[in-house]
C-alpha positions in Angstrom: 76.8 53.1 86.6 76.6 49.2 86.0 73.3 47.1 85.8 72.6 43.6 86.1 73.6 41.6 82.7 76.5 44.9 81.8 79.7 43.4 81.0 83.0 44.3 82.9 86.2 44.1 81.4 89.2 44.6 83.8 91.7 47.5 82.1 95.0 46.8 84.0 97.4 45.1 85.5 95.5 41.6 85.8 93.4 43.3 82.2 91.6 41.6 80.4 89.1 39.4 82.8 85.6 39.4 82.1 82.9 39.9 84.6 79.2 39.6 84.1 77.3 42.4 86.6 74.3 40.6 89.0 73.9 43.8 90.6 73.7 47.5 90.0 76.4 50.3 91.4 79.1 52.4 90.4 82.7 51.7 89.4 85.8 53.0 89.1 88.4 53.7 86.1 90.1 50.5 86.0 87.2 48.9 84.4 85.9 48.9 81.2 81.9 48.5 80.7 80.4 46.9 77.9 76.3 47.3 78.3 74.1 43.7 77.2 71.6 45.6 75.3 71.7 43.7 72.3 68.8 40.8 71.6 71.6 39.1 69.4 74.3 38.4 71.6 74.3 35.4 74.2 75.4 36.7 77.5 76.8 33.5 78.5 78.3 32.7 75.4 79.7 36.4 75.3 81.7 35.6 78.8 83.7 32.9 76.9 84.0 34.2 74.2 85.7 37.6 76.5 87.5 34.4 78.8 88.9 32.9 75.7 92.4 32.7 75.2 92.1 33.5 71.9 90.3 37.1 72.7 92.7 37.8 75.3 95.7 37.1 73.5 94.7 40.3 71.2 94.0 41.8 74.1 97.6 41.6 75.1 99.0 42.1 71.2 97.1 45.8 71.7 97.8 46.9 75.0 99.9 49.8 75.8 102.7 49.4 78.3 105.3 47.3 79.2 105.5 46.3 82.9 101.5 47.4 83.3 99.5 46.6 80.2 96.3 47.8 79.5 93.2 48.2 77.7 91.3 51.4 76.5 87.4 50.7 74.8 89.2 51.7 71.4 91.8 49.0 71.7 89.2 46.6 72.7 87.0 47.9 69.8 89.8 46.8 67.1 89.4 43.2 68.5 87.1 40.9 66.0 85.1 38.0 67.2 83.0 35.4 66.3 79.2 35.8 66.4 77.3 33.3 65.2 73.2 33.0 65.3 71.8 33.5 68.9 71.2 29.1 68.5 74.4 28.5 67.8 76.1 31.1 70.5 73.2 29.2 73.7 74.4 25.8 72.0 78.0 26.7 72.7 77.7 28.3 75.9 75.8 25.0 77.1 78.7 22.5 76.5 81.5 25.1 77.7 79.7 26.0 80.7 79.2 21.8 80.9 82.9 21.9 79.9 83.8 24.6 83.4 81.6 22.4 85.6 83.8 19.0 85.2 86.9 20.8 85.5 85.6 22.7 88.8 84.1 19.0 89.7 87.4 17.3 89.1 89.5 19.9 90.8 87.2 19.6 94.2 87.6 15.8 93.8 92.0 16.3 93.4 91.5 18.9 96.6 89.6 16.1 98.9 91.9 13.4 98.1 94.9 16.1 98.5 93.3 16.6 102.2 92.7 12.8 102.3 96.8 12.0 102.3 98.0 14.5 104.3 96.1 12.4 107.1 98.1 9.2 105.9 101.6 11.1 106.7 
């Protein structure tokens, strides 16, 4: 079982994507849960931190196989990350979440004018 605000952590192939649950339900094996139970950690913050390329390039150092990777909760247990105060983790998660929305903005911006030319040929 998953709940709102539990943390999913894909476990092959395309491993190592984070996921945060908005919904409750079951799941199958190719998933890895991580409950948000803790006061301390920053759910947003927590996403980037799991989305970071930093985090997943552990991720890949540990995980078995070699044309299907993947992750098991002790592999992902080994990996250490940052956590500082609850401030500082909101404070971060603000300007990277800032940070996602310009990129997403720009990209919708190079789309239209993309869609805008072909109409010139």
């Amino acid at each position: 079982m998953v709940h709102p605000g539990d943390f999913l952590l894909t476990n092959s192939m395309s491993f190592g994507r984070p996921y945060i649950m908005n919904t409750s339900g079951c799941i199958h094996d190719g998933w890895l849960v991580f409950g948000n139970r803790e006061q301390r950690v920053d759910s947003d913050y927590f996403f980037h931190l799991l989305g970071s390329a930093t985090v997943y390039s552990e991720f890949e150092r540990l995980a078995a196989g070699v044309t299907v990777k993947n992750l098991n909760i002790d592999l992902v247990k080994k990996v250490c990350v940052p956590l500082p105060p609850l401030a500082e983790q909101q404070r971060i998660a603000k300007v990277l979440d800032a940070a996602d929305a310009l990129r997403a903005n720009r990209r919708a911006i190079g789309l239209g004018q993309l869609d805008a030319s072909k109409h010139l040929l």
